[in-house]
C-alpha positions in Angstrom: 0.0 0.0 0.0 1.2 3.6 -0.6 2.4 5.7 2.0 -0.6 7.8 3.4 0.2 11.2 4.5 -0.4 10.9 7.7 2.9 8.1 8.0 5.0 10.2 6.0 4.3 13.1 9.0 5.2 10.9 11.8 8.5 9.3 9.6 9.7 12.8 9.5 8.5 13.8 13.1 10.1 10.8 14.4 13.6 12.3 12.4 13.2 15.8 13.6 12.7 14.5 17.3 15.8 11.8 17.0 18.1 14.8 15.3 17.0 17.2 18.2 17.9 14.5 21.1 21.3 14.4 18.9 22.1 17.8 18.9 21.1 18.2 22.1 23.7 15.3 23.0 26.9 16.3 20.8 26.4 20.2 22.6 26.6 18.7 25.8 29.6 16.6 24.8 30.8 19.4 23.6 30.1 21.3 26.7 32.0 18.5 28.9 35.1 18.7 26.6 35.2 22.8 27.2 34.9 21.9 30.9 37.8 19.5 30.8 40.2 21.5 28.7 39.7 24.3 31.3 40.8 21.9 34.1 43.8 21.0 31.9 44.7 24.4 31.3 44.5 26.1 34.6 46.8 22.9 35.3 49.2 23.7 32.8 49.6 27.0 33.4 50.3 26.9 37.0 53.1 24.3 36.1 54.8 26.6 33.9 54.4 28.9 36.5 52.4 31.4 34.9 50.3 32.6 37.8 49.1 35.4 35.9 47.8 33.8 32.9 46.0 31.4 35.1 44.7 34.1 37.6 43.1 35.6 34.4 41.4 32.2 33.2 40.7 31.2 36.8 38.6 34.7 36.9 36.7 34.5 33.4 35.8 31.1 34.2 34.4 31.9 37.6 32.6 34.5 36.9 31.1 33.4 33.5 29.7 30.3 35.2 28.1 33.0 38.0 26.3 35.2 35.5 24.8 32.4 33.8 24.1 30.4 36.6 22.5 33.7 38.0 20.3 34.0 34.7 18.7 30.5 35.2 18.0 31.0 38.4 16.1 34.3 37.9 14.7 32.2 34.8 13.4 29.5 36.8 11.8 32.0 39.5 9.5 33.9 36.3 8.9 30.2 34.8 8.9 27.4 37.8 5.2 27.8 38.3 4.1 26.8 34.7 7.1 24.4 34.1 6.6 22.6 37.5 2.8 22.2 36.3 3.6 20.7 32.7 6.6 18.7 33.2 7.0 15.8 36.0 11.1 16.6 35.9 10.7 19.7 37.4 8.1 18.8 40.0 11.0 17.6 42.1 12.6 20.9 42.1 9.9 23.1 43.2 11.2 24.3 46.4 13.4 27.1 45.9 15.5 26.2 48.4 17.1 22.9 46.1 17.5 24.9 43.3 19.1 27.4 44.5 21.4 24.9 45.8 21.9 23.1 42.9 22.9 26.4 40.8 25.0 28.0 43.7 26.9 24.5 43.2 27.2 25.5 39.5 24.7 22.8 38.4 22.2 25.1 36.7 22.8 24.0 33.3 22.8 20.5 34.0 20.0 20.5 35.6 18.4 22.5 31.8 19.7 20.1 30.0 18.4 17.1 31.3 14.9 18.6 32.1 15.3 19.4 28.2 16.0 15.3 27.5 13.1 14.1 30.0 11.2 16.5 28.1 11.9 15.2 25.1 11.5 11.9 25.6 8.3 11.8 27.5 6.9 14.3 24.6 8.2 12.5 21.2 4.5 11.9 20.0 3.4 14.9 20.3 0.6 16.1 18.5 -1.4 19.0 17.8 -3.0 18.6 21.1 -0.1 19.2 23.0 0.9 22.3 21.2 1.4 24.1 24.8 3.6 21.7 25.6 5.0 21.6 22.6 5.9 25.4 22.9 7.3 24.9 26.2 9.9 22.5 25.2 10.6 25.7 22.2 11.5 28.0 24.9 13.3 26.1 26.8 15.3 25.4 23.8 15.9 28.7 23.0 16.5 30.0 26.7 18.9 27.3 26.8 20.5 29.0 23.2 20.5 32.0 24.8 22.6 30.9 27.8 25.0 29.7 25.5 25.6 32.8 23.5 26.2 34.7 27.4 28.5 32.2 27.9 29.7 32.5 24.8 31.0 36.0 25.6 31.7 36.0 28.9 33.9 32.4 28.6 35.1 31.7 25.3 35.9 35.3 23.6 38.1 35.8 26.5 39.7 32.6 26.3 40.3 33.0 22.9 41.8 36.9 23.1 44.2 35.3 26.4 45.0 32.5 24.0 46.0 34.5 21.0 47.8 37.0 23.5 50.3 34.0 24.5 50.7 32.7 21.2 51.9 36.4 20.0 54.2 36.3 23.5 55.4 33.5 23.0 55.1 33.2 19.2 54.7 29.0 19.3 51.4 27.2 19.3 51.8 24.4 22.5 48.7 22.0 22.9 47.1 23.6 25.5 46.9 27.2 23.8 45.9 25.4 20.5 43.0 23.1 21.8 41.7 26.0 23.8 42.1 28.6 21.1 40.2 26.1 18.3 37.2 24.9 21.7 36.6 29.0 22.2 36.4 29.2 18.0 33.9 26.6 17.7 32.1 27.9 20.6 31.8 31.3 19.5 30.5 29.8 16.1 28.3 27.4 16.6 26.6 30.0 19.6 26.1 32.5 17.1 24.6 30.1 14.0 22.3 28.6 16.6 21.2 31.8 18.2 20.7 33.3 15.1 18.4 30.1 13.4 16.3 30.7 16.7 15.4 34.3 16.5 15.1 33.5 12.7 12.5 30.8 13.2 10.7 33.0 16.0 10.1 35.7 14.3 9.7 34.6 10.6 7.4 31.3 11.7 8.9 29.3 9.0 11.9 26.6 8.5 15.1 28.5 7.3 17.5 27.2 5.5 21.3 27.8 6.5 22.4 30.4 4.2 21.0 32.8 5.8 23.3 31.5 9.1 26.3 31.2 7.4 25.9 34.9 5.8 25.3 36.1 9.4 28.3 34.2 10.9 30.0 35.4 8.4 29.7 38.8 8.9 30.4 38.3 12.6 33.0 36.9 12.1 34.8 39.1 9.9 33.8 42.0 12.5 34.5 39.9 16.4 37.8 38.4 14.6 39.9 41.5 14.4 38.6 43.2 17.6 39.7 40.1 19.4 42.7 40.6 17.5 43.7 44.4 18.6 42.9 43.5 21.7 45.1 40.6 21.7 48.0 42.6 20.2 47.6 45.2 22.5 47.6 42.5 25.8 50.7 41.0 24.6 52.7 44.4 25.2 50.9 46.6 27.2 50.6 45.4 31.5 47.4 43.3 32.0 46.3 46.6 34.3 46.4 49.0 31.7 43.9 46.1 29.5 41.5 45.9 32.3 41.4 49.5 32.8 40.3 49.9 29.4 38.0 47.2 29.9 36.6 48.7 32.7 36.1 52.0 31.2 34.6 50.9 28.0 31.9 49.0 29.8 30.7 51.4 31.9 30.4 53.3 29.1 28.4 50.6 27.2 26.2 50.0 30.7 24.7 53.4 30.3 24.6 53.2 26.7 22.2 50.0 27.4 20.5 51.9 30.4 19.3 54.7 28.5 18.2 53.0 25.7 15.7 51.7 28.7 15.6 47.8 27.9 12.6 45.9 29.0 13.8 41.9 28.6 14.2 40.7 32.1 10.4 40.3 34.7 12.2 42.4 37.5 14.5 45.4 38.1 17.2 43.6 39.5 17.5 41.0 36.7 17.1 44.1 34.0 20.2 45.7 35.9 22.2 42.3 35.9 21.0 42.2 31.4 22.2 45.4 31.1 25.4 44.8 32.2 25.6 41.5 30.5 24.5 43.6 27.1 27.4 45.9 27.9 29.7 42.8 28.4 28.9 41.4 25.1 28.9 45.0 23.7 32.9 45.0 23.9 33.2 42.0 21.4 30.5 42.2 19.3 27.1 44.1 18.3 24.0 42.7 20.4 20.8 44.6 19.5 18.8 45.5 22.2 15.9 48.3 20.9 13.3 48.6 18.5 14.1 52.3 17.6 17.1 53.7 14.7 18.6 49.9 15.3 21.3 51.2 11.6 21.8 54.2 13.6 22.7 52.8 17.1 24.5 50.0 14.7 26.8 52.4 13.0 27.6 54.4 16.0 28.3 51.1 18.1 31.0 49.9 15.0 32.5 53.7 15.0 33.2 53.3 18.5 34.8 49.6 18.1 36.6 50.8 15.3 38.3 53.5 17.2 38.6 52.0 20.0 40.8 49.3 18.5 43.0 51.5 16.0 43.9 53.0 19.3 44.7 49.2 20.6 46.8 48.6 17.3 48.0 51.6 17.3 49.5 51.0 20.9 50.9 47.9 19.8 52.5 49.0 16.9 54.3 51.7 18.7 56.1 49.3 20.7 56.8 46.7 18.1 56.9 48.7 14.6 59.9 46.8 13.7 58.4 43.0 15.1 57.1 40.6 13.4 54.0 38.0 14.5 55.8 34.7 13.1 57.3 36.0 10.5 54.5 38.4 9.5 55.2 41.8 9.6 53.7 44.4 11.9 52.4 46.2 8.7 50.9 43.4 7.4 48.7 42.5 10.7 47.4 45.9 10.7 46.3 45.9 6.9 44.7 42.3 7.6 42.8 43.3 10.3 41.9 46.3 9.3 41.1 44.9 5.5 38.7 42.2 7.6 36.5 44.9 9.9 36.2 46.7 6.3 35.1 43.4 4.4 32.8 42.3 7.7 30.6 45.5 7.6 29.9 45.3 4.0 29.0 41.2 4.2 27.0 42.9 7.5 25.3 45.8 4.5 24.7 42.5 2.0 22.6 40.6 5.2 20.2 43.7 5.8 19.7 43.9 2.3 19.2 40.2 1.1 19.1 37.9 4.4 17.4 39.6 7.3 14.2 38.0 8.4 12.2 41.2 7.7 12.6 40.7 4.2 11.4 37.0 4.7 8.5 38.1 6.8 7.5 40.8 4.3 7.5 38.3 2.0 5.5 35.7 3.7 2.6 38.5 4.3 2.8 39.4 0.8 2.5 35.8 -0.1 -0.6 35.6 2.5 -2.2 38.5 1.1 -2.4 37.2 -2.4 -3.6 34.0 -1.6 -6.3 35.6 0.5 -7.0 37.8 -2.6 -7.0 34.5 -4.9 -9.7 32.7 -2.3 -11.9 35.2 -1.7 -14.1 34.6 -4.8 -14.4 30.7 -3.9 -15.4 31.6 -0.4 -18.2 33.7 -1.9 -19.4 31.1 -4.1 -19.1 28.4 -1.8 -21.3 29.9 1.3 -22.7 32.7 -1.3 -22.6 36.4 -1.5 -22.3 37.8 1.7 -25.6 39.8 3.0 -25.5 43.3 3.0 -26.6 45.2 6.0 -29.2 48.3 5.5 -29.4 51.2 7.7 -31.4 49.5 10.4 -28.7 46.6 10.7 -30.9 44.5 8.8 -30.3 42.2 6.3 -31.9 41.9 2.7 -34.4 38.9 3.7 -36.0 40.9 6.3 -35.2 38.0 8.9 -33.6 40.1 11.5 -30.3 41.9 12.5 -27.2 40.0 11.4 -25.6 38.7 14.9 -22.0 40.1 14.6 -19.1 38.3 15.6 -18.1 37.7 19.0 -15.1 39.5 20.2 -12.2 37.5 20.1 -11.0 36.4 23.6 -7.9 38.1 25.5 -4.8 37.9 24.7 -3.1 35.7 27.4 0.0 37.3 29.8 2.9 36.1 28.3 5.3 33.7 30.7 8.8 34.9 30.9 10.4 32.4 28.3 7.5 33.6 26.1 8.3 37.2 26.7 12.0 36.5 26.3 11.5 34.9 22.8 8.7 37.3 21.8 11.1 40.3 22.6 14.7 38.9 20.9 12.6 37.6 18.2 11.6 41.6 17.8 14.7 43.4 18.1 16.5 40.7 15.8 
């Protein structure tokens, strides 16, 4: 017998949910590995004696494992109530007290992703009926995406700017420095494809296919690579002090750049102060869009501001090595590259907006809707016949009696905080 529809749905259901449990596995493989070259490295580094380097690691580690731990938390204080209610996992975590345990011991994630398997597995039939659970398991997904673009950030782009900065000191490539420098490069890129296939699929409501990730990594790329770069350079002469001055000083300057730009993402004041400075954190390696209003505008003055800021860098580290080379490469040479790759990045960035961006697929798709509704109107008239036209009295042509209009549709329900969350990055994308 041929193969009905309905088989062919659940064949390729049955797919999606086995490549999703995959994904979901390799990621935290993935995840594990990171965790274990850390341990190696921190090891490493205090047997060559290099307190400082692992000071620094020791420190970006710490505290990127805080801030994300500290967003689940606050996640799972806006969403434990629904969660708790829909999922048997989580039932055994409603007292606050345990979870706050398990995340002070740095377990948060963990625990997110193997809610998100016992999800999955007691949910792989699902069918329209269970579309609220369904959605659930969505934003779940993509809070756990979005945990891993913070961490992304916060861990992995300073790994990879200390990494590159002893290479250029030391101008040789040992195991450590290499495994850690290619762990931090994958992170960074599969973060930002995943993130951004996501918010595609959130705000567009249709499948995507991945050129439109590999043109937006691409272009962020081309722009996070050479700022990681100048401030690489510039950490391999200048004292650590002087970099985390200029850290410091460029992120308060991007926390009140978020502030007034009055963001509205997190359920409570204390989490929106703790996003802000997160934003501002992110701000210093790469451009995170945070407002509905003149996004080009804020976009251009935010890649002014990185541009400047890291001539200054290179220009720094060119005054104290203009006759150095990096392996062989002169100092010349480095600054054309990079600056050649900030110049190529915003126009792939230009190319995106124009041809790639989900507002252009979303325009699209309503146009598309539109015409269709334009092409079916006709048969909806011939099928139930011409609609009856009301006289002054609010009567219709037969004389029968008023026309009952429609009910008003029923309130929009409060959105949940993952909901929220989704809705609003889905909207500023």
């Amino acid at each position: 017998m041929p193969t009905t529809p309905r088989n062919c749905n659940n064949t390729r259901g049955k797919m999606e949910f086995f490549l999703e449990i995959l994904s979901d596995i390799v990621r935290f493989l993935f995840f594990l590995l990171d965790v274990v070259l850390d341990i190696w490295a921190v090891v490493t580094f205090y047997q060559e004696e290099a307190y400082i380097s692992m000071g620094v690691l020791i420190f970006v580690l710490v505290g990127s494992s805080v801030l994300v731990q500290a967003f689940s938390w606050l996640w799972y204080n806006y969403d434990s109530k629904l969660l708790s209610e829909e999922f048997e996992f989580l039932k055994k975590y409603r007292n606050r007290g345990l979870l706050g345990v398990l995340h002070v011991c740095q377990l948060g994630v963990f625990l997110r992703f193997a809610s998100m398997m016992e999800i999955s597995l007691r949910n792989r039939n699902l069918s329209s009926k269970d579309g609220q659970k369904e959605g659930i398991v969505v934003f779940l997904s993509n809070d756990l995406r979005l945990l891993r673009l913070i961490e992304t950030f916060s861990e992995s782009a300073p790994q990879l700017t200390l990494m590159m900065t002893i290479i250029v000191q030391r101008e040789e490539v040992e195991w450590v420095t290499g495994l850690k420098t290619l762990g931090s490069f994958a992170a960074i890129i599969s973060s930002v494809v995943m993130y951004h296939r996501a918010t595609f699929k959130a705000k567009v409501k249709v499948k995507m296919t991945w050129m439109p990730s590999l043109v937006y990594f691409l272009w962020n790329f081309l722009l996070i690579a050479p700022r990681l770069a100048a401030v690489a350079l510039a950490a391999s002469t200048l004292p650590y002090g002087m970099i985390a001055v200029h850290f410091l000083l460029l992120w308060i300057t991007f926390f009140l750049w978020a502030w007034w730009q009055k963001t509205d993402f997190m359920d409570t004041k204390t989490g929106e102060w703790l996003y802000r400075g997160t934003v501002a954190l992110i701000w210093y390696f790469c451009w995170f869009n945070v407002s509905h209003y003149d996004c080009r505008g804020r976009g251009f003055m935010y890649r002014f501001i990185i541009a400047v800021d890291s001539a200054i860098l290179l220009g720094l580290w060119w005054w104290d090595c203009a006759q150095a080379s990096v392996f062989g490469i002169s100092a010349w040479v480095v600054l054309v590259c990079v600056g050649s790759s900030y110049i190529v990045g915003i126009i792939v960035n230009v190319l995106y907006d124009k041809l790639c961006h989900p507002k252009r697929s979303a325009a699209k798709d309503k146009s598309d809707t539109d015409d269709s509704e334009n092409i079916l109107a006709p048969q909806k008239a011939c099928l139930g016949g011409e609609t009856p036209s009301m006289d002054e009295a609010g009567m219709d042509e037969a004389g029968i009696g008023p026309i009952k209009a429609p009910s008003p549709p029923p309130p929009p329900k409060s959105l949940t905080g993952a909901q929220k969350r989704m809705q609003r990055l889905a909207d500023i994308f």
